[in-house]
DSSP file (Angstrom, degrees, kcal/mol; ACC not computed):
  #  RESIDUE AA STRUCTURE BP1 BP2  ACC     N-H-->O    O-->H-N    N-H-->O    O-->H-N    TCO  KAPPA ALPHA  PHI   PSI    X-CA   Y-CA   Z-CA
    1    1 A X              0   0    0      0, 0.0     2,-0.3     0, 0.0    31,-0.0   0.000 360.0 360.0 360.0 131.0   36.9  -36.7  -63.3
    2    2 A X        -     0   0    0      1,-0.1     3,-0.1     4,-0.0     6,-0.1  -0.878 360.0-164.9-103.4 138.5   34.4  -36.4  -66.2
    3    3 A X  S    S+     0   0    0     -2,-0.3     2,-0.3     1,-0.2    -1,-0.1   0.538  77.6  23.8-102.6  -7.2   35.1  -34.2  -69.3
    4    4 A X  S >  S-     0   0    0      1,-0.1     3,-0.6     0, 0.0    -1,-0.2  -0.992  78.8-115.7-161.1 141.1   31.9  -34.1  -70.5
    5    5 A X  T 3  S+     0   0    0     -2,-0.3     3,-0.3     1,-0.2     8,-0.1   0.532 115.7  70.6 -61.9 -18.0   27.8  -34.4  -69.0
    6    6 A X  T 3  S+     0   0    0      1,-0.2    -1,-0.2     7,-0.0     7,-0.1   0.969 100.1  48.2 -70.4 -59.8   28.0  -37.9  -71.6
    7    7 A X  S <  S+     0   0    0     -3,-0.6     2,-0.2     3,-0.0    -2,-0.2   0.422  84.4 100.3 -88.7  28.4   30.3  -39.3  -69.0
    8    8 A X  S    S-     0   0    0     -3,-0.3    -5,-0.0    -4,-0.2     2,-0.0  -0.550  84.5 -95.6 -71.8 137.2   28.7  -38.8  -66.0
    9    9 A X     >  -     0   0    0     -2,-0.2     4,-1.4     1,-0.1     5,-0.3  -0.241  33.4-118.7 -30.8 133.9   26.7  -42.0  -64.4
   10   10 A X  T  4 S+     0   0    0      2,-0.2    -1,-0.1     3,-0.2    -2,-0.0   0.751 114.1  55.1  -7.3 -63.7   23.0  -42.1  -65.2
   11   11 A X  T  > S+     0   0    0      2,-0.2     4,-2.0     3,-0.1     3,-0.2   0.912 117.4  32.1 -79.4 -55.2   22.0  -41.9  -61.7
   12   12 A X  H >> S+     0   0    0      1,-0.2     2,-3.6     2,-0.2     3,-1.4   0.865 114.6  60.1 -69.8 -81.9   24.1  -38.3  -60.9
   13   13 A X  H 3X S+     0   0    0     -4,-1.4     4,-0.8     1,-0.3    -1,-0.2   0.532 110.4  39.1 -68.5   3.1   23.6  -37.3  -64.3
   14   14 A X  H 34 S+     0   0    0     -2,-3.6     3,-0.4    -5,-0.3    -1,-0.3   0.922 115.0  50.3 -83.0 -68.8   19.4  -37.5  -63.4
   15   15 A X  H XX S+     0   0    0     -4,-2.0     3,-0.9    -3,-1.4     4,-0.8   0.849 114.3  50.9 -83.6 -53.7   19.8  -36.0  -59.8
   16   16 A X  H >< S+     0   0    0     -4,-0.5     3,-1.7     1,-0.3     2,-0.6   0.833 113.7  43.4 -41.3 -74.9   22.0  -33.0  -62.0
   17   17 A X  T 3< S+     0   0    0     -4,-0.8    -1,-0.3    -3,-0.4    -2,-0.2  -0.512 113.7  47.3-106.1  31.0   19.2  -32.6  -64.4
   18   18 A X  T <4 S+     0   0    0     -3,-0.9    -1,-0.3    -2,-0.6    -2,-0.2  -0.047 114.0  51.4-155.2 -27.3   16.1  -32.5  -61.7
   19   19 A X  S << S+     0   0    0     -3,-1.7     6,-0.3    -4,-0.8    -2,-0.3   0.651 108.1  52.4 -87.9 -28.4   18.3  -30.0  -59.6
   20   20 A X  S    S+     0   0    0     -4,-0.3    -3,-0.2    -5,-0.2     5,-0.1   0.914 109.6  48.4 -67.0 -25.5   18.6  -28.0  -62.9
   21   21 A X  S    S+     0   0    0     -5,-0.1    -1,-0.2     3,-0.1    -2,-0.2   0.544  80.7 110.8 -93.9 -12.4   14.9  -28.0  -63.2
   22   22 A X  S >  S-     0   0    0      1,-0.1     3,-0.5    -4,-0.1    -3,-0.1  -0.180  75.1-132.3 -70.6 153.7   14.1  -26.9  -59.6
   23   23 A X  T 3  S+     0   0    0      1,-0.2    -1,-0.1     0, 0.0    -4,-0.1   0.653 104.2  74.6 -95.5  -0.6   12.6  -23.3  -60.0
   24   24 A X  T 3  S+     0   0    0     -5,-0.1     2,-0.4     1,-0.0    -1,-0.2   0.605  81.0  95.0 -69.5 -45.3   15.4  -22.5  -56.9
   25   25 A X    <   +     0   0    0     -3,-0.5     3,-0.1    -6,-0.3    -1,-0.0  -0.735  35.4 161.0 -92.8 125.0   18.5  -22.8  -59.4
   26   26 A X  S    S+     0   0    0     -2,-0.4     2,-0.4     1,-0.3    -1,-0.1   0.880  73.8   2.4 -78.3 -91.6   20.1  -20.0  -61.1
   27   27 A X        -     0   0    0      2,-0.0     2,-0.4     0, 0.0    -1,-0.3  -0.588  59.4-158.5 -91.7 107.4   23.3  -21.3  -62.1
   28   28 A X        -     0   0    0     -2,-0.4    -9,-0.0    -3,-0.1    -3,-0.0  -0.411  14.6-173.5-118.4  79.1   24.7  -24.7  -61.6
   29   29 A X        -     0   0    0     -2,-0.4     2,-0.4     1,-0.0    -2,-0.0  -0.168  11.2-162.5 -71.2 142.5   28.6  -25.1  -61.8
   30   30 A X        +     0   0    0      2,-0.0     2,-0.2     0, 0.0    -2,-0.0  -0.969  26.9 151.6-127.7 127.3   30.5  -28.3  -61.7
   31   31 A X        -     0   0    0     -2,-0.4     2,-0.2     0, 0.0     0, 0.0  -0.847  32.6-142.4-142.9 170.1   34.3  -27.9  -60.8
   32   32 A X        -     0   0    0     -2,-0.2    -2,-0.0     2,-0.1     0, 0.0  -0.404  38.0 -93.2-113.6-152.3   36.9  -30.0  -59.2
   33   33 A X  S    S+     0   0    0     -2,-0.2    -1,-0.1     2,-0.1     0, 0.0   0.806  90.0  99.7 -79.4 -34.2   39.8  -28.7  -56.6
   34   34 A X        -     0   0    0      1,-0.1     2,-0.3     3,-0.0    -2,-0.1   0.227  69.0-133.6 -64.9-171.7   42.3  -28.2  -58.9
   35   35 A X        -     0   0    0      6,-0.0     2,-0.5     4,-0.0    -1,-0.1  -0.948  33.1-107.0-125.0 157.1   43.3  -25.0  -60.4
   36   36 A X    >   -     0   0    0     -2,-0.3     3,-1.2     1,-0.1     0, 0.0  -0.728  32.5 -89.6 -95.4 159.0   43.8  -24.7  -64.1
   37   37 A X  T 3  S+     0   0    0     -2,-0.5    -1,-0.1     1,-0.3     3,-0.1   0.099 110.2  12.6 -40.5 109.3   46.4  -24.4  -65.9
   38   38 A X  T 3  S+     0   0    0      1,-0.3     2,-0.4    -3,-0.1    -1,-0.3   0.685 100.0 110.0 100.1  -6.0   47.5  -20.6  -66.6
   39   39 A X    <   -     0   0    0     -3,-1.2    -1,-0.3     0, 0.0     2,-0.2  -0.967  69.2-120.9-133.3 139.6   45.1  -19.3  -63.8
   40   40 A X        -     0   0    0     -2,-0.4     3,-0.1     1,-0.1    -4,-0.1  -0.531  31.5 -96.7 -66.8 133.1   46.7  -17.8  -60.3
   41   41 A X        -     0   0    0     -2,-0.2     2,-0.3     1,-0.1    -1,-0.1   0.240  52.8 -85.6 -24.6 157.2   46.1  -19.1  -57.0
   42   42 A X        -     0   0    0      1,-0.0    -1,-0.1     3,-0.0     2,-0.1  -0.407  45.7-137.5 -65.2 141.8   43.4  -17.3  -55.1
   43   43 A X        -     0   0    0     -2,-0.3     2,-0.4    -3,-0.1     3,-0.0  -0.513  33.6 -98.4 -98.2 173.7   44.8  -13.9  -52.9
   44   44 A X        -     0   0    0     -2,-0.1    -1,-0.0     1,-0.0     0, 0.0  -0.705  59.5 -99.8 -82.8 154.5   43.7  -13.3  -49.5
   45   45 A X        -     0   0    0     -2,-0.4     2,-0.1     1,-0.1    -1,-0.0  -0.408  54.4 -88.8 -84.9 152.9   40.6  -10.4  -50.4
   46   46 A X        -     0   0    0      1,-0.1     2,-0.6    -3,-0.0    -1,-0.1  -0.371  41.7-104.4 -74.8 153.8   42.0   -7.0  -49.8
   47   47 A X        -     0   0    0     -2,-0.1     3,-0.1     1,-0.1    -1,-0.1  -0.750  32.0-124.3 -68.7 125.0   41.8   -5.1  -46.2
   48   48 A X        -     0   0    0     -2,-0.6     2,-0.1     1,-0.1    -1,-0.1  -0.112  41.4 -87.7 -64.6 164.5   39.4   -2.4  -46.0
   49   49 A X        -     0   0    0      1,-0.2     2,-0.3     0, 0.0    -1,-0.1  -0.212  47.1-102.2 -49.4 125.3   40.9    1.0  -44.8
   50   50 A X        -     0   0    0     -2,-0.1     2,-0.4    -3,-0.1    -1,-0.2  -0.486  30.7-110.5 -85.6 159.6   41.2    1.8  -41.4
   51   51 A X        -     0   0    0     -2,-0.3    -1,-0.1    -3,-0.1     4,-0.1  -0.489  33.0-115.5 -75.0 121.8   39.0    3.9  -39.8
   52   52 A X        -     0   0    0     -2,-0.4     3,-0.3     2,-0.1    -1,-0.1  -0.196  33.3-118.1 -58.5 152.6   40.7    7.7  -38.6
   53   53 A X  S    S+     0   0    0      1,-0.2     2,-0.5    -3,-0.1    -1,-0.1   0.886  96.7  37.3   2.2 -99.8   40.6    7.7  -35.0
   54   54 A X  S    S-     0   0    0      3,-0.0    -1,-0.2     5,-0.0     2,-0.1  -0.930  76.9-142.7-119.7 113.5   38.3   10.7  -34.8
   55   55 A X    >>  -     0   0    0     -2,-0.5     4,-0.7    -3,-0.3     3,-0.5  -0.324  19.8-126.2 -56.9 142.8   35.6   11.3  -37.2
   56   56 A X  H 3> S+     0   0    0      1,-0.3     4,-1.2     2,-0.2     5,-0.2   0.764 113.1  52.0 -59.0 -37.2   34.9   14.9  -38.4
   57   57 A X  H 3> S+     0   0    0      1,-0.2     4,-1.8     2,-0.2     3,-0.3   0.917 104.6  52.7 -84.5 -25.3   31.2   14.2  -37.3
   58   58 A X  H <4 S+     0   0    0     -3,-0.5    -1,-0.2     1,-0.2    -2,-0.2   0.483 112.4  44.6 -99.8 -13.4   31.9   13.0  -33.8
   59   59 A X  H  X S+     0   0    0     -4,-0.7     4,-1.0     2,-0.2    -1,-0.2   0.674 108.6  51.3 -79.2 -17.1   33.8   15.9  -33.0
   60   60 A X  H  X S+     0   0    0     -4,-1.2     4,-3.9    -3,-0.3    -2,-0.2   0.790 113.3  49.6 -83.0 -27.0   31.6   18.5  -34.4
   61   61 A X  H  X S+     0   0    0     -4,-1.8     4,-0.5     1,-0.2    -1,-0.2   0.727 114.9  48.3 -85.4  -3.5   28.8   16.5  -32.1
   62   62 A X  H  > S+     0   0    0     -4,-0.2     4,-1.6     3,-0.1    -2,-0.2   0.770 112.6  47.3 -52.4 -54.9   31.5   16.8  -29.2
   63   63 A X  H >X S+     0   0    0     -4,-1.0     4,-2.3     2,-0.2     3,-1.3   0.997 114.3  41.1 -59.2 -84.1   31.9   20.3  -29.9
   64   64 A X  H 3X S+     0   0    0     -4,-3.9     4,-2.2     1,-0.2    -1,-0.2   0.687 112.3  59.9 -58.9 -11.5   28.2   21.4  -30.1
   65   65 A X  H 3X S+     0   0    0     -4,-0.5     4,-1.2     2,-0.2    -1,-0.2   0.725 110.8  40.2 -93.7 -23.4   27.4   19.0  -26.9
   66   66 A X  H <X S+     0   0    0     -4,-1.6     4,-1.5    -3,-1.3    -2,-0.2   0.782 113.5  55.8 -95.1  -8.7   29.8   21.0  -24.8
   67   67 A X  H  X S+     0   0    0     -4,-2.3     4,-2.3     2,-0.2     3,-0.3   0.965 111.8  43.3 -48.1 -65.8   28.5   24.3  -26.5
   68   68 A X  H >X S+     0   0    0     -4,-2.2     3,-3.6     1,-0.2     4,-1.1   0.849 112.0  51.6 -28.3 -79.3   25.1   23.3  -25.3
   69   69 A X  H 3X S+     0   0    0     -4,-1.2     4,-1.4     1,-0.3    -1,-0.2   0.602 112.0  49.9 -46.3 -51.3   26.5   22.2  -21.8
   70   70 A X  H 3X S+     0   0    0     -4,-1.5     4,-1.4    -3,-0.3    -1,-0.3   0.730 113.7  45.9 -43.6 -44.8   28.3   25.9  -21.5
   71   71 A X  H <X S+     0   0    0     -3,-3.6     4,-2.1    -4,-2.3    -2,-0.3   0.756 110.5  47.8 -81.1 -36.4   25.2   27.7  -22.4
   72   72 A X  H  X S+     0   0    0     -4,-1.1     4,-1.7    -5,-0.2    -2,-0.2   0.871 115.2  49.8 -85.6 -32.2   22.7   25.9  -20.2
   73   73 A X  H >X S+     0   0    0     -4,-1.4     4,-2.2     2,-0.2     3,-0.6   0.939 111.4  45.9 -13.3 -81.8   25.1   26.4  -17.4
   74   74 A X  H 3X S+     0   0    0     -4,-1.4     4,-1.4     1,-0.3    -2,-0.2   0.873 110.9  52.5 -70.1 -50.9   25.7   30.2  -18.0
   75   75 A X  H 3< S+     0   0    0     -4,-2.1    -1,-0.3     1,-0.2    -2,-0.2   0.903 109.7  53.4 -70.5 -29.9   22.1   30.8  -18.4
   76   76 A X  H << S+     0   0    0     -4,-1.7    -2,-0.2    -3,-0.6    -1,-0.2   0.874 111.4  41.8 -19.9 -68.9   21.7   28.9  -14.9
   77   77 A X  H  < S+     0   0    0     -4,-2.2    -2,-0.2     2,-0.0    -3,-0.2   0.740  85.8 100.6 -71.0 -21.2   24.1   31.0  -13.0
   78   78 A X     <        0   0    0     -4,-1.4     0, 0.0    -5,-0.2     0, 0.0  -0.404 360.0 360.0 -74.3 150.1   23.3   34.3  -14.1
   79   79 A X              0   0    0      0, 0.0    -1,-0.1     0, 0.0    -4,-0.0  -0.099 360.0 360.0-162.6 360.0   21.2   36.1  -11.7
């Protein structure tokens, strides 16, 4: 583990400092595995909400598609 970009090897600390330069990198972290000291594991990310059943819009397009269906009917049969 290196505390500091002085004790890095030569050779990574080149290949670091040529990756910094690349017009490609925003942001270049070096970390290890651990966690540090004082900071909580990682949580599983929350679930989103589930979704109701039946949506307000999918009945109203229910609704008006068997309005329709009634009306084209009734203007059919009528004589």
């Amino acid at each position: 583990m290196y505390r500091s970009l002085d004790e890095v090897p030569a050779e990574v600390r080149r290949r670091i400092a040529a990756a910094m330069e690349d017009g490609n990198s925003g942001t270049v972290l070096i970390a290890d595995r651990r966690i540090p000291h004082g900071m909580a594991p990682p949580q599983e990310p929350p679930r989103p909400a589930p979704k109701p059943r039946w949506d307000r819009r999918l009945v109203l397009e229910l609704a008006l598609a068997g309005a329709l269906t009634l009306g084209v009917w009734m203007l059919a049969t009528l004589r």
